[in-house]
Z-matrix of the N, CA and C atoms (Angstrom, degrees):
N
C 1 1.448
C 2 1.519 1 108.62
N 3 1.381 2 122.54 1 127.09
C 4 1.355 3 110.08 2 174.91
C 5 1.363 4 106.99 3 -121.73
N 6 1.667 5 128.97 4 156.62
C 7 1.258 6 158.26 5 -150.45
C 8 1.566 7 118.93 6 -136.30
N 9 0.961 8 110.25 7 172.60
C 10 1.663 9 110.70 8 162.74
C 11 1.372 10 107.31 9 -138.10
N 12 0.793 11 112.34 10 146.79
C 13 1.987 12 122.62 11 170.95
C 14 1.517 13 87.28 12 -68.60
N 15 2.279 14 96.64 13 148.94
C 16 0.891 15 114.44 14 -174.31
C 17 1.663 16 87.56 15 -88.25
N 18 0.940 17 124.87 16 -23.73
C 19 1.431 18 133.09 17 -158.55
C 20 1.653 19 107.67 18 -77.88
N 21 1.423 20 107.84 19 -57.58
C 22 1.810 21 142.05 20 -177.24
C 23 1.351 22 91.26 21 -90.56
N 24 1.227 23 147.33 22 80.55
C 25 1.753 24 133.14 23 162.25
C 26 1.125 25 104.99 24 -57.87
N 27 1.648 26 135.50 25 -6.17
C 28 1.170 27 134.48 26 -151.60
C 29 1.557 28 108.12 27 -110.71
N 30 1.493 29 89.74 28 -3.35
C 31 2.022 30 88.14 29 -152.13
C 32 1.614 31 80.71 30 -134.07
N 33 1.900 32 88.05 31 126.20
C 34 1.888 33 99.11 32 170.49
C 35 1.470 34 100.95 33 -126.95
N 36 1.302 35 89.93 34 162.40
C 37 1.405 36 122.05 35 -173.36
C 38 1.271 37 133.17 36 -142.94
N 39 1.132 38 131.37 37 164.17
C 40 1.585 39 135.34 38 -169.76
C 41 1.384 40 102.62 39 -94.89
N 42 1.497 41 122.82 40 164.91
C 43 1.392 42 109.24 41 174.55
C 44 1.480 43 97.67 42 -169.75
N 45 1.612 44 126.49 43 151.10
C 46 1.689 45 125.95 44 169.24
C 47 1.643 46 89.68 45 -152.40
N 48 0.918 47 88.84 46 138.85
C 49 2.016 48 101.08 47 175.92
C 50 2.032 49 95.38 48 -77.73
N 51 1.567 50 84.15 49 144.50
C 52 1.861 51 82.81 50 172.61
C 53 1.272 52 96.05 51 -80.56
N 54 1.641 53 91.07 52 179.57
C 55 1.734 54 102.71 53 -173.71
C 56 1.723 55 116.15 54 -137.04
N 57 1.341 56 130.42 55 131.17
C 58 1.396 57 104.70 56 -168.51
C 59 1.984 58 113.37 57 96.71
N 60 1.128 59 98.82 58 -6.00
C 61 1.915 60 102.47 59 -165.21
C 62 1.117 61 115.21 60 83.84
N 63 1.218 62 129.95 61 12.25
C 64 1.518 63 133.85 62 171.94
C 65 1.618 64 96.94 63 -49.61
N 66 1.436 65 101.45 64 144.81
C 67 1.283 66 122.48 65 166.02
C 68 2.100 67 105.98 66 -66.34
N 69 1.519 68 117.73 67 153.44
C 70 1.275 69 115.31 68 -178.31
C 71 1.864 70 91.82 69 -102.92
N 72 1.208 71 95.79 70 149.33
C 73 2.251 72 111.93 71 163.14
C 74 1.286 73 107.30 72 -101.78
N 75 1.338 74 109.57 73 96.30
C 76 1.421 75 101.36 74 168.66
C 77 2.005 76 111.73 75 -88.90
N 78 1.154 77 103.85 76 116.95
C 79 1.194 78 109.25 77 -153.10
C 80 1.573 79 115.22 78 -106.85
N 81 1.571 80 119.94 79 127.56
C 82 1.321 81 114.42 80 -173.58
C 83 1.582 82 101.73 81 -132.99
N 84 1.443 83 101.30 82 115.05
C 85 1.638 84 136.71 83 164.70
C 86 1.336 85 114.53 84 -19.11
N 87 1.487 86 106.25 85 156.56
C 88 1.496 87 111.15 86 158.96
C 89 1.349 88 124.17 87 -102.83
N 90 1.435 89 122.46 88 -172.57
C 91 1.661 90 121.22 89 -162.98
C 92 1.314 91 107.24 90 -56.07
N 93 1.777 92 119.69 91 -34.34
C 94 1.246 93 109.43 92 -179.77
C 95 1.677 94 116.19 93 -110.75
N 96 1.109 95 135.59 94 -3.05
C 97 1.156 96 136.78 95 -147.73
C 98 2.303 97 97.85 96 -91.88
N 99 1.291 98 103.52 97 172.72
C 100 1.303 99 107.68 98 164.49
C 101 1.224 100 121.38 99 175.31
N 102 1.180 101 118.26 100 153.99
C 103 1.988 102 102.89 101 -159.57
C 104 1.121 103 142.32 102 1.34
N 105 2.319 104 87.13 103 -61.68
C 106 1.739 105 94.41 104 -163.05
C 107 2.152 106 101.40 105 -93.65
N 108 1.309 107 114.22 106 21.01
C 109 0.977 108 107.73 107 166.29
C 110 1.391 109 123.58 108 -121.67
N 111 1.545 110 105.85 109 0.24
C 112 1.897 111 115.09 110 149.51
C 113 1.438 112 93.80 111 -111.36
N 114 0.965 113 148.51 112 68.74
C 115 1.597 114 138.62 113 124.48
C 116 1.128 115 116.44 114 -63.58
N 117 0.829 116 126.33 115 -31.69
C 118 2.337 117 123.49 116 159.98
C 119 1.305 118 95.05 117 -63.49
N 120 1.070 119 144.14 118 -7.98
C 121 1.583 120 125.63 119 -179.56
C 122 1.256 121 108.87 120 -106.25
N 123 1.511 122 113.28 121 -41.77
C 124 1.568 123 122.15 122 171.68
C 125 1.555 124 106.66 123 -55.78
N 126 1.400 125 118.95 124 -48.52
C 127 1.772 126 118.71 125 -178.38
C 128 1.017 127 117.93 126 -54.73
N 129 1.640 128 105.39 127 -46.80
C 130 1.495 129 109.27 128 -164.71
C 131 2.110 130 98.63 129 -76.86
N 132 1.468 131 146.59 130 -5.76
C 133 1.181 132 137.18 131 -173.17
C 134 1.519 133 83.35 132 -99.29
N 135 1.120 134 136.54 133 -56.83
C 136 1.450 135 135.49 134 175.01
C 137 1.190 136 116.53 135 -25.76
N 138 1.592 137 101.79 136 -65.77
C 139 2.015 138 97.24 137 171.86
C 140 1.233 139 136.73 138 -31.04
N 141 1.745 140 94.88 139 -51.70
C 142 1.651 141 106.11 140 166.62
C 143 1.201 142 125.30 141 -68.65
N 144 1.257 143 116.14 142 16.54
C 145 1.457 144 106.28 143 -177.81
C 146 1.286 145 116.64 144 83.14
N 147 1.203 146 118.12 145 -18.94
C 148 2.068 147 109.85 146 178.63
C 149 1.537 148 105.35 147 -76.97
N 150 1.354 149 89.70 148 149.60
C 151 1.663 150 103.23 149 -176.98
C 152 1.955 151 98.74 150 -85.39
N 153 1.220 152 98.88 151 150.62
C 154 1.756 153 90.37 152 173.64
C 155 2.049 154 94.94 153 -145.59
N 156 1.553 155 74.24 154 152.24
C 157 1.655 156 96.95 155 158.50
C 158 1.413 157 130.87 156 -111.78
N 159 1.164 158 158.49 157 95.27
C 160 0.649 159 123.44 158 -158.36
C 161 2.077 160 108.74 159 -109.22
N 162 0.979 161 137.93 160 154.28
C 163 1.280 162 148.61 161 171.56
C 164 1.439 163 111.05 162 -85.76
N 165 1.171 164 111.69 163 123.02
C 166 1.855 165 122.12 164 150.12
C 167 1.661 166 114.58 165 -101.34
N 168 1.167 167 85.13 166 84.64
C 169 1.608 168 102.37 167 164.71
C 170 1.825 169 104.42 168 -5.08
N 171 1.003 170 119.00 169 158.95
C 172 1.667 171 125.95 170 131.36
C 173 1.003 172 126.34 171 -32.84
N 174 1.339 173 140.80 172 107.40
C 175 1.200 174 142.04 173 177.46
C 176 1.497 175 133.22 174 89.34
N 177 2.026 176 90.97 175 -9.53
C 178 1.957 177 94.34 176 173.36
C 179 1.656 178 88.63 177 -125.46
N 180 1.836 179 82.94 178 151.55
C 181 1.663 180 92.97 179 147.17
C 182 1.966 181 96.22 180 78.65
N 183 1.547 182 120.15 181 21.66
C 184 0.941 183 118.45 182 -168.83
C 185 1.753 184 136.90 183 90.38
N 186 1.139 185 97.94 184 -29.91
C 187 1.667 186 117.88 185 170.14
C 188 2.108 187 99.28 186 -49.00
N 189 1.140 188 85.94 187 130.13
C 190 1.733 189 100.70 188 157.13
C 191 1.669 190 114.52 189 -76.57
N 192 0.988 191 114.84 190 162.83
C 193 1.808 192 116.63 191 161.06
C 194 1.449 193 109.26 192 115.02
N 195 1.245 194 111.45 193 -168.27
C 196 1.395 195 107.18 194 158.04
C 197 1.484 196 92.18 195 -148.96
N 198 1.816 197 95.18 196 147.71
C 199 1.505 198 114.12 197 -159.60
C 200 1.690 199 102.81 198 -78.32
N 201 1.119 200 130.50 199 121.15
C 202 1.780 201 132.11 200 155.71
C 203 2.043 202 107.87 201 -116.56
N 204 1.020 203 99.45 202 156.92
C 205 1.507 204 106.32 203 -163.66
C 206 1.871 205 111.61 204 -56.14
N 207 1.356 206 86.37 205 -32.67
C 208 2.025 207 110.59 206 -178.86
C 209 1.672 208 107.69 207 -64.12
N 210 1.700 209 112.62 208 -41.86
C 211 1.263 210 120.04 209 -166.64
C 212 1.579 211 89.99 210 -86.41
N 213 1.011 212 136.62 211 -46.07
C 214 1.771 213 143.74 212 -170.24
C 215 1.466 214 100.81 213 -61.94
N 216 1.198 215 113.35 214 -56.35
C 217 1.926 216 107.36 215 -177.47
C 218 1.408 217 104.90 216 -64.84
N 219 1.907 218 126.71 217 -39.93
C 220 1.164 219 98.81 218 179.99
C 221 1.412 220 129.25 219 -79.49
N 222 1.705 221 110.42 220 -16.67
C 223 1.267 222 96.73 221 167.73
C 224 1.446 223 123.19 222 -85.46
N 225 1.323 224 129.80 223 35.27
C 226 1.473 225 130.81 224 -171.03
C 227 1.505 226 70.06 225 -106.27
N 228 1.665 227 124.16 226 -81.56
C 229 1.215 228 126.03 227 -163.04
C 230 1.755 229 115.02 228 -34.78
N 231 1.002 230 109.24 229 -35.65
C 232 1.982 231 110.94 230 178.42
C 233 1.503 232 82.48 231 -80.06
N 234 1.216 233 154.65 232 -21.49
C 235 1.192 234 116.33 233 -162.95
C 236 2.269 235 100.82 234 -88.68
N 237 1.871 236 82.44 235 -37.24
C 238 1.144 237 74.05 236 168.14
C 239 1.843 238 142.75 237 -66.87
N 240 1.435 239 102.72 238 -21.64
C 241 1.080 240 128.13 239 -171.83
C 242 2.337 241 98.23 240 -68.55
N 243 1.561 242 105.69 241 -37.49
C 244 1.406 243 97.21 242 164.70
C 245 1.181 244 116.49 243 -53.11
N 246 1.550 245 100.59 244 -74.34
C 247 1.769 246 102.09 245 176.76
C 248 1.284 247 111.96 246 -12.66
N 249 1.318 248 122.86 247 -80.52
C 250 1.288 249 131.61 248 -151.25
C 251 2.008 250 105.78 249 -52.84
N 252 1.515 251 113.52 250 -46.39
C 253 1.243 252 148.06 251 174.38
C 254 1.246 253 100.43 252 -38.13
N 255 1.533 254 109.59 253 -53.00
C 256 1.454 255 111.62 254 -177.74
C 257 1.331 256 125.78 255 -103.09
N 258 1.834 257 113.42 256 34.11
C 259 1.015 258 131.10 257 144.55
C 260 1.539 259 103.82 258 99.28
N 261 1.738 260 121.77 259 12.13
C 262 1.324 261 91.26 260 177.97
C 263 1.827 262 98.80 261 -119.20
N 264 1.265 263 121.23 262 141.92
C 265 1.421 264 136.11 263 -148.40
C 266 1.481 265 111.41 264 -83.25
N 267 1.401 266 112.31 265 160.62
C 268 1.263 267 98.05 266 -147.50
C 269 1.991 268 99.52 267 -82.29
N 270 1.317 269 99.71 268 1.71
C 271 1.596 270 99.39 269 -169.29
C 272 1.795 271 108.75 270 -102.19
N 273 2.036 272 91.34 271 21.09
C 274 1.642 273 114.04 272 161.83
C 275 1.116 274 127.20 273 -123.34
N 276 1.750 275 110.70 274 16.61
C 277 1.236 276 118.78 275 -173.97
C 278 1.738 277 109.75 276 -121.47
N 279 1.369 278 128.65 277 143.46
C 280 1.068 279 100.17 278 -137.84
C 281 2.061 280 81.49 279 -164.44
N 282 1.913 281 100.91 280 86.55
C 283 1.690 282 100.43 281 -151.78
C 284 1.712 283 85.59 282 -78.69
N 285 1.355 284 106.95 283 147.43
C 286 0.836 285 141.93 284 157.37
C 287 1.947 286 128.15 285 -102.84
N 288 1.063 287 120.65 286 123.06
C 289 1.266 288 134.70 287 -174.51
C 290 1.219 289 115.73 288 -138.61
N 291 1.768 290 98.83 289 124.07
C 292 1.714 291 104.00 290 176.69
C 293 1.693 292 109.02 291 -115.65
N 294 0.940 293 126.65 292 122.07
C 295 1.463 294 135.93 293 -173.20
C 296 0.805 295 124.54 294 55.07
N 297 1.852 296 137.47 295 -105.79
C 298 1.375 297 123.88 296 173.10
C 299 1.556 298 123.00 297 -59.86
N 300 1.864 299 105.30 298 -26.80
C 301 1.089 300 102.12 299 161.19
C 302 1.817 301 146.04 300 -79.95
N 303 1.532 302 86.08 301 15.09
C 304 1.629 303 85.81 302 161.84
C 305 1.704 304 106.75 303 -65.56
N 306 1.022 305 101.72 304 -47.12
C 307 1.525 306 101.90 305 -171.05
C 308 1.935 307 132.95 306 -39.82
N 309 1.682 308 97.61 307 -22.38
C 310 1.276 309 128.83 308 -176.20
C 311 1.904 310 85.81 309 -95.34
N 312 1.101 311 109.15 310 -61.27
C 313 1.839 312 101.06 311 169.74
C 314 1.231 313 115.72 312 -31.40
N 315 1.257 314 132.32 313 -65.48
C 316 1.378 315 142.35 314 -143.85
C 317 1.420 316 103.62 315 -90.34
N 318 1.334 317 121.43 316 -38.76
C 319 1.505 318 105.94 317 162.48
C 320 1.477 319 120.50 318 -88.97
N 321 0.914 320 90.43 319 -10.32
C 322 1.832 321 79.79 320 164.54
C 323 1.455 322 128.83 321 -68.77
N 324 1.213 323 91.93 322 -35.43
C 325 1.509 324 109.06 323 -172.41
C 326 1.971 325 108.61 324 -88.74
N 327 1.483 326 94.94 325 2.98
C 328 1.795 327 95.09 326 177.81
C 329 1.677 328 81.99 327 -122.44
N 330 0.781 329 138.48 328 20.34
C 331 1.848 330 137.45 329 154.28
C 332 1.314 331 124.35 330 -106.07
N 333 1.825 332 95.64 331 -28.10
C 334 1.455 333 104.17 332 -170.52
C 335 1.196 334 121.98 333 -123.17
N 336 1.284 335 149.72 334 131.47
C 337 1.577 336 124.79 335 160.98
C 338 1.330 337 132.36 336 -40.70
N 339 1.413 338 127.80 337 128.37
C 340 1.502 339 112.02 338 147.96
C 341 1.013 340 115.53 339 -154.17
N 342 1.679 341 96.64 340 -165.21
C 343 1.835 342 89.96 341 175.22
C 344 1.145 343 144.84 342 -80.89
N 345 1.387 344 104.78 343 -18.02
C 346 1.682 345 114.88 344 178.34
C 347 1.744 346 102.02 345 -170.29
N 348 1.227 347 116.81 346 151.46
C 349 1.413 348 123.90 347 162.06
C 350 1.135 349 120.58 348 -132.23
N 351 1.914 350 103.62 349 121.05
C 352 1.654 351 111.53 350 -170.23
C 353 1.773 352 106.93 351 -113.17
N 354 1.059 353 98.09 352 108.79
C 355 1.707 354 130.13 353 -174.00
C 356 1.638 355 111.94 354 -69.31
N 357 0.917 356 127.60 355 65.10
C 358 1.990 357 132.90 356 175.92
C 359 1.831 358 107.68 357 -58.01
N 360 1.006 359 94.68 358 82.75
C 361 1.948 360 80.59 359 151.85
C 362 2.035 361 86.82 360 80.25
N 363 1.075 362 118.18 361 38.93
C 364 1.294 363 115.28 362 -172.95
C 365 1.961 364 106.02 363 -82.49
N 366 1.114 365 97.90 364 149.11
C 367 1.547 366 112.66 365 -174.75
C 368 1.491 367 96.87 366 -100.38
N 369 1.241 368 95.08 367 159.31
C 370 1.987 369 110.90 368 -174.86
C 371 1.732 370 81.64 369 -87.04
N 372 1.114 371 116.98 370 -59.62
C 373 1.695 372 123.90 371 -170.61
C 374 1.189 373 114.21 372 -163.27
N 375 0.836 374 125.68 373 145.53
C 376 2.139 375 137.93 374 179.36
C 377 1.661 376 98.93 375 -65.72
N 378 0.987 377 119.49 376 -20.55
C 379 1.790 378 119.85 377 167.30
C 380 1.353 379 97.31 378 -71.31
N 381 1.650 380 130.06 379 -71.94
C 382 1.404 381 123.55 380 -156.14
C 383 1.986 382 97.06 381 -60.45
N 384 1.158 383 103.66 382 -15.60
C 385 1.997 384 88.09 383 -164.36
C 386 1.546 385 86.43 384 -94.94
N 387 1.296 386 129.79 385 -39.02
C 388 1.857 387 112.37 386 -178.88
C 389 1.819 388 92.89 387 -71.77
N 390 0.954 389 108.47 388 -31.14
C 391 1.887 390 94.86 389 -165.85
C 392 1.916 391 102.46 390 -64.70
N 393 1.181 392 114.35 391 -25.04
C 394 1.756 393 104.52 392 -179.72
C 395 1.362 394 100.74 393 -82.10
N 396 1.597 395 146.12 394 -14.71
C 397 1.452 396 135.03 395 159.43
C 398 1.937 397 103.72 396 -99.39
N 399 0.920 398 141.18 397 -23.56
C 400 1.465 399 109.87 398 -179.64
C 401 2.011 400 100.88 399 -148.23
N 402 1.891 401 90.26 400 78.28
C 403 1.013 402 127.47 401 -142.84
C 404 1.946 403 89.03 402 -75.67
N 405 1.152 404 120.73 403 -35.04
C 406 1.191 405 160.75 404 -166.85
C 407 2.104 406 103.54 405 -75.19
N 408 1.223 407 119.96 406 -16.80
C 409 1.211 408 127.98 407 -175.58
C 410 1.456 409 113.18 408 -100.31
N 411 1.399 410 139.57 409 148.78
C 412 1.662 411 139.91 410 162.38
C 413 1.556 412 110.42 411 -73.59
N 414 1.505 413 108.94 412 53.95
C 415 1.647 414 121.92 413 -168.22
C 416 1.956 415 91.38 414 -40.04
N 417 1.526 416 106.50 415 -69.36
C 418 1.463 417 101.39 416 -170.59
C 419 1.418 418 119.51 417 -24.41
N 420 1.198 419 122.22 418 -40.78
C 421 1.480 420 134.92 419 -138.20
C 422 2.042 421 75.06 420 -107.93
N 423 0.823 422 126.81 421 -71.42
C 424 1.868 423 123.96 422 175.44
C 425 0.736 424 117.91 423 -46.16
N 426 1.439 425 148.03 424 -22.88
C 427 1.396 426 135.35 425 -142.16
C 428 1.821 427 102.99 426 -139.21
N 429 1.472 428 94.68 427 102.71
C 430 1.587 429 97.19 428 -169.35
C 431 1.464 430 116.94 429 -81.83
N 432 1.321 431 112.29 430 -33.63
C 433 1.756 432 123.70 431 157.51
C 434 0.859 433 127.00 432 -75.80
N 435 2.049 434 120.28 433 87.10
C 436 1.072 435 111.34 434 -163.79
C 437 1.928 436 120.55 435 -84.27
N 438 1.170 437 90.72 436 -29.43
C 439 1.671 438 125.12 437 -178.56
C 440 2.023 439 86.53 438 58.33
N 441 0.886 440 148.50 439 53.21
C 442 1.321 441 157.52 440 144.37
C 443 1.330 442 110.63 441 -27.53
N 444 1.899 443 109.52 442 76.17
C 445 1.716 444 97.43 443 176.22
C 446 1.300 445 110.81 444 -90.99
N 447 1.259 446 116.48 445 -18.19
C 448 2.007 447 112.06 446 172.88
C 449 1.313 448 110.86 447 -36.18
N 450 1.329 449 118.06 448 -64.82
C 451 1.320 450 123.61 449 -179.67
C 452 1.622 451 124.77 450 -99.00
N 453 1.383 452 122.76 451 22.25
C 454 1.185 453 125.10 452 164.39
C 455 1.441 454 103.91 453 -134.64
N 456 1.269 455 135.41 454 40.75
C 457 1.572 456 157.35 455 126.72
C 458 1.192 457 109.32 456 -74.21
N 459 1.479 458 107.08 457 -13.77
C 460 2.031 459 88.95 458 -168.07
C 461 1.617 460 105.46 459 -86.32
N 462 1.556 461 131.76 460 -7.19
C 463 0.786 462 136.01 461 -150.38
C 464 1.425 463 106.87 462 -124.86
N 465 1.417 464 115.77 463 -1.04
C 466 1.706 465 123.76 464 158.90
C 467 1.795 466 91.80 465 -80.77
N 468 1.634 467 85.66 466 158.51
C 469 0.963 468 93.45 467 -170.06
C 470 1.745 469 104.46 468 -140.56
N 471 1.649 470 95.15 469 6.15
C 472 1.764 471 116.72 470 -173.76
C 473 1.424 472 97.42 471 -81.34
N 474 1.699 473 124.10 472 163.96
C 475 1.269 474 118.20 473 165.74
C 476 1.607 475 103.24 474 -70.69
N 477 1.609 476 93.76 475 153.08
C 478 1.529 477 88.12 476 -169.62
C 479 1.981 478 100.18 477 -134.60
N 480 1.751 479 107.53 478 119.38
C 481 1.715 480 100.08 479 168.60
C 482 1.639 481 116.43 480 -81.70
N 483 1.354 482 116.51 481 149.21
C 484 0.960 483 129.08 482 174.72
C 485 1.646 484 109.25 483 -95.78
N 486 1.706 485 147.99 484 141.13
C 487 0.992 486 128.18 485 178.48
C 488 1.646 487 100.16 486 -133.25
N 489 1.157 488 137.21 487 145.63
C 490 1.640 489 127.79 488 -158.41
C 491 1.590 490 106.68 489 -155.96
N 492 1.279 491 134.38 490 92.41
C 493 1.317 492 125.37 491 155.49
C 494 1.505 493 119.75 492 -36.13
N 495 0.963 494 142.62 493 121.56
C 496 2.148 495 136.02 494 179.78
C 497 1.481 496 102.30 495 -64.69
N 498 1.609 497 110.29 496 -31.02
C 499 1.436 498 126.45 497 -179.55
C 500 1.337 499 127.61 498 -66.69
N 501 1.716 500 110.47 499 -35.72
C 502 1.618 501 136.71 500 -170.92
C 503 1.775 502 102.89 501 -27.32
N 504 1.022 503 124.65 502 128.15
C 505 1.444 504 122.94 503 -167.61
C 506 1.578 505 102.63 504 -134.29
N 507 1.351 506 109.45 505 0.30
C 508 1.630 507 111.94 506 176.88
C 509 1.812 508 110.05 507 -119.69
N 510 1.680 509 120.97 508 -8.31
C 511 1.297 510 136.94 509 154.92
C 512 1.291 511 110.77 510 -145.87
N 513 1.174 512 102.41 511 114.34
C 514 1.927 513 109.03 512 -166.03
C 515 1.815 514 99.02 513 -69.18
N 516 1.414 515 103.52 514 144.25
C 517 1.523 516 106.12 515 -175.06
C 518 1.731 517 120.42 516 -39.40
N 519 1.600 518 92.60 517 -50.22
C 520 1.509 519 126.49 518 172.96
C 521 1.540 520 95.06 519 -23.51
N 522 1.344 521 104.80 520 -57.77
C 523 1.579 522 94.89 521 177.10
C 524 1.667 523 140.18 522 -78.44
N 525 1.865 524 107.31 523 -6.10
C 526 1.357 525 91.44 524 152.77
C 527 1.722 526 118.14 525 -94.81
N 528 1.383 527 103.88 526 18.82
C 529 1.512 528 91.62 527 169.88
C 530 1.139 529 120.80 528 -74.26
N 531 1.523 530 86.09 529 -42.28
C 532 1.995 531 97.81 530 -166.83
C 533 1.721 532 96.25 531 -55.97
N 534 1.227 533 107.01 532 -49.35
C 535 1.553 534 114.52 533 -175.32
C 536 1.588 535 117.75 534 -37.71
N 537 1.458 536 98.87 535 -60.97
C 538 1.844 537 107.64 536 170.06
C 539 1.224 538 97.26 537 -59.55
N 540 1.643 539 136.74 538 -43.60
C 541 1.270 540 117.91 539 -164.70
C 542 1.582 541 123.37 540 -51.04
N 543 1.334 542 96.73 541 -37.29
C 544 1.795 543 121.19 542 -173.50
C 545 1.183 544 116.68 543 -76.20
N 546 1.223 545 120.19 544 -14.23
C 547 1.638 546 135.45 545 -166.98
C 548 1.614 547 104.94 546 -102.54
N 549 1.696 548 101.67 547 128.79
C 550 1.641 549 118.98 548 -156.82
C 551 2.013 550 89.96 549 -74.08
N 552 0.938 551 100.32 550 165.32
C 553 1.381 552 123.77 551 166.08
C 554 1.723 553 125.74 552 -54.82
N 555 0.820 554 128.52 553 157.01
C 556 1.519 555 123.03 554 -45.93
C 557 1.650 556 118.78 555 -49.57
N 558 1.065 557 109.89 556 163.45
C 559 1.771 558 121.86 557 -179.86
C 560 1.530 559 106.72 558 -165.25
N 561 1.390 560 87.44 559 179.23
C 562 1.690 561 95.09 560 170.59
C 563 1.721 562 116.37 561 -175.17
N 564 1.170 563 110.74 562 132.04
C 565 1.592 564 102.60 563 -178.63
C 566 2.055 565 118.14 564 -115.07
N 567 1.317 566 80.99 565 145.31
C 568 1.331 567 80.27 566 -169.13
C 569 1.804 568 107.93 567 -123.94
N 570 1.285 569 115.40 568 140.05
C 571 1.769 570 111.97 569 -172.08
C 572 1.383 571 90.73 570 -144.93
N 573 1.449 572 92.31 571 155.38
C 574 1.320 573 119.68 572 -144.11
C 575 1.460 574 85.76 573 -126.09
N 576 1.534 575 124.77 574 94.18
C 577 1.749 576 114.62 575 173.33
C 578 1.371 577 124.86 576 -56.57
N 579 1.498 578 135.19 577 1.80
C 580 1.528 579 136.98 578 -164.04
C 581 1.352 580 83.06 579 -149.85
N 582 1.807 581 145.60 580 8.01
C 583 1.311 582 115.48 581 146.15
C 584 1.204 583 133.24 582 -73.24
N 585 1.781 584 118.66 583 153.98
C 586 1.521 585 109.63 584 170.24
C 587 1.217 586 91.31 585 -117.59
N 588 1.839 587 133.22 586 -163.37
C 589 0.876 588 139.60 587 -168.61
C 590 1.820 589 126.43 588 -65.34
N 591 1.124 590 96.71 589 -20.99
C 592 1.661 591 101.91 590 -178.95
C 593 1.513 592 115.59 591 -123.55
N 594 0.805 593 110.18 592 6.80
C 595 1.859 594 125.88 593 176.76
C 596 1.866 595 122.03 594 -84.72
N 597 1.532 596 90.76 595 -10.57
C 598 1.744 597 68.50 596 -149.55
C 599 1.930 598 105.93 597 -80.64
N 600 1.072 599 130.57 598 8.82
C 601 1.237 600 115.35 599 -176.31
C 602 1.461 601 91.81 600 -89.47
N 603 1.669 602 146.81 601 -1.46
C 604 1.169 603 154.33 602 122.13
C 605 1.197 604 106.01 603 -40.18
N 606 0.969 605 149.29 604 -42.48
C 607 1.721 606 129.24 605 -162.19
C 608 1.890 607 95.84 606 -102.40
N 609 1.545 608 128.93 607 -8.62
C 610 0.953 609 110.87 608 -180.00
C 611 1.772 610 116.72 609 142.41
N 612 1.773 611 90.11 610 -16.85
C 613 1.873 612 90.62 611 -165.16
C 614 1.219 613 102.55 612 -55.16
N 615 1.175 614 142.28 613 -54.91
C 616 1.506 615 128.54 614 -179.33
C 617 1.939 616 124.13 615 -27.12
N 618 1.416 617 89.65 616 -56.49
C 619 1.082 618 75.40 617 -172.69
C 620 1.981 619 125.22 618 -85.13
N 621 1.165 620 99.76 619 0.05
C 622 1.713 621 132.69 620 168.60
C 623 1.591 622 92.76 621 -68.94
N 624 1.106 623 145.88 622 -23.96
C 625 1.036 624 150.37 623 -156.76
C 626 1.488 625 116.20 624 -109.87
N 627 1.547 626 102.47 625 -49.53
C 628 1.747 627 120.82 626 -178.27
C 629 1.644 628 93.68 627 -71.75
N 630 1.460 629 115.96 628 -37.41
C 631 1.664 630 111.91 629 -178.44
C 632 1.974 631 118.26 630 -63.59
N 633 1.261 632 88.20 631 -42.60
C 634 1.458 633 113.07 632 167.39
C 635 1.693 634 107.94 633 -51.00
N 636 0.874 635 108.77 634 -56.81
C 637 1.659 636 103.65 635 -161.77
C 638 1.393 637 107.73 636 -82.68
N 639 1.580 638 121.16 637 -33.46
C 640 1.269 639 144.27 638 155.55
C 641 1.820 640 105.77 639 -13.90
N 642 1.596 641 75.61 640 -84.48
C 643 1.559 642 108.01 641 -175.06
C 644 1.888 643 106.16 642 -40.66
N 645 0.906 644 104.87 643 -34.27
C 646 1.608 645 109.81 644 -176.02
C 647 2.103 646 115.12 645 -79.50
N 648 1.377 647 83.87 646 -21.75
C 649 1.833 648 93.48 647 177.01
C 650 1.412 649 92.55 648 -77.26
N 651 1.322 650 111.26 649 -50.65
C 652 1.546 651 115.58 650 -148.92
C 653 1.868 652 112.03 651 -66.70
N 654 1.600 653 89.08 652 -26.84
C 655 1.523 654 109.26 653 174.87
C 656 1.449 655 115.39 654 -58.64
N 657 1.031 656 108.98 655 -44.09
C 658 1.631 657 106.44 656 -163.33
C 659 1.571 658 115.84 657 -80.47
């Protein structure tokens, strides 16, 4: 089903209410991905019963605009800010981020409350991944979208999963370590030795994920 923010008229999204008290995924994309090309990902969280949101960036997947890192965190936050609006709490929301969009994860979740943040294929920063091909450039000084989760993990304070192909050839694993490394307690990382960058809800992350969030009901 897709929607528009009352907030973003510009920005649509997918959406299914959970069922049962399932926690909701409010879920933010990678550089290339967009609804109708994770709809196996949206079905398969549906099955289980989790409610999801999902976001189309600016500029994919139908969205108007053009995407910058400032306009992407605030519309994650309005997206989250519906959720909440529409009554489901923030200790049922539960951001999810796959690649560039961890970065929209990670500050959301140091602006916002929730319940957990699960990090796919997450980058230290869009400087460290252009600096290993054009090693030779003042990337810092170029590169205005930093999405900087090394150091804007330190300031969640939710349990947070780490998810890592060993294979990933477009964010080297190395970099969701450092990522889990930086990320306060509790956490947990999980790698996938035969993932590469776009595979892993094939090798299992989903359900590394449903155990994860599980584990956090069962805790309390």
């Amino acid at each position: 089903m897709g929607r528009y923010l009352a907030e973003c008229p510009y920005i649509f999204f997918s959406s299914a209410p959970a069922r049962d008290d399932k926690p909701t995924i409010l879920y933010f994309h990678s550089n290339a991905a967009n609804a109708a090309n994770r709809a196996h990902r949206i079905e398969l969280i549906r099955e289980n019963g989790f409610g999801v949101l999902y976001l189309n960036n600016r500029g994919y997947g139908g969205s108007g605009g053009r995407p910058t890192e400032e306009d992407n965190v605030a519309d994650a936050i309005a997206a989250y800010d519906y959720l909440f609006g529409f009554g489901v709490p923030a200790a049922k929301i539960v951001a999810y981020g796959e690649s560039l969009g961890s970065g929209q994860a990670v500050r959301l979740a140091a602006a916002r409350p929730v319940a957990a943040v699960a990090l796919e294929a997450p980058l230290t920063s869009t400087v460290d991944v252009a600096r290993s091909t054009y090693f030779w450039l003042p990337l810092g000084l170029l590169i205005t979208d930093k999405y900087n989760n090394e150091r804007n993990i330190r300031l969640v304070k939710a349990p947070v999963l780490v998810l890592h192909g060993e294979q990933d050839g477009v964010i080297p694993v190395e970099m969701g370590r450092r990522v889990y490394g930086a990320a306060n307690q509790p956490k947990r990382i999980e790698l996938f030795p035969q993932g590469t960058h776009d595979d892993l809800f094939d090798q299992g992350a989903w359900e590394k994920t449903q155990a994860f969030v599980d584990s956090l009901v069962s805790a309390r």
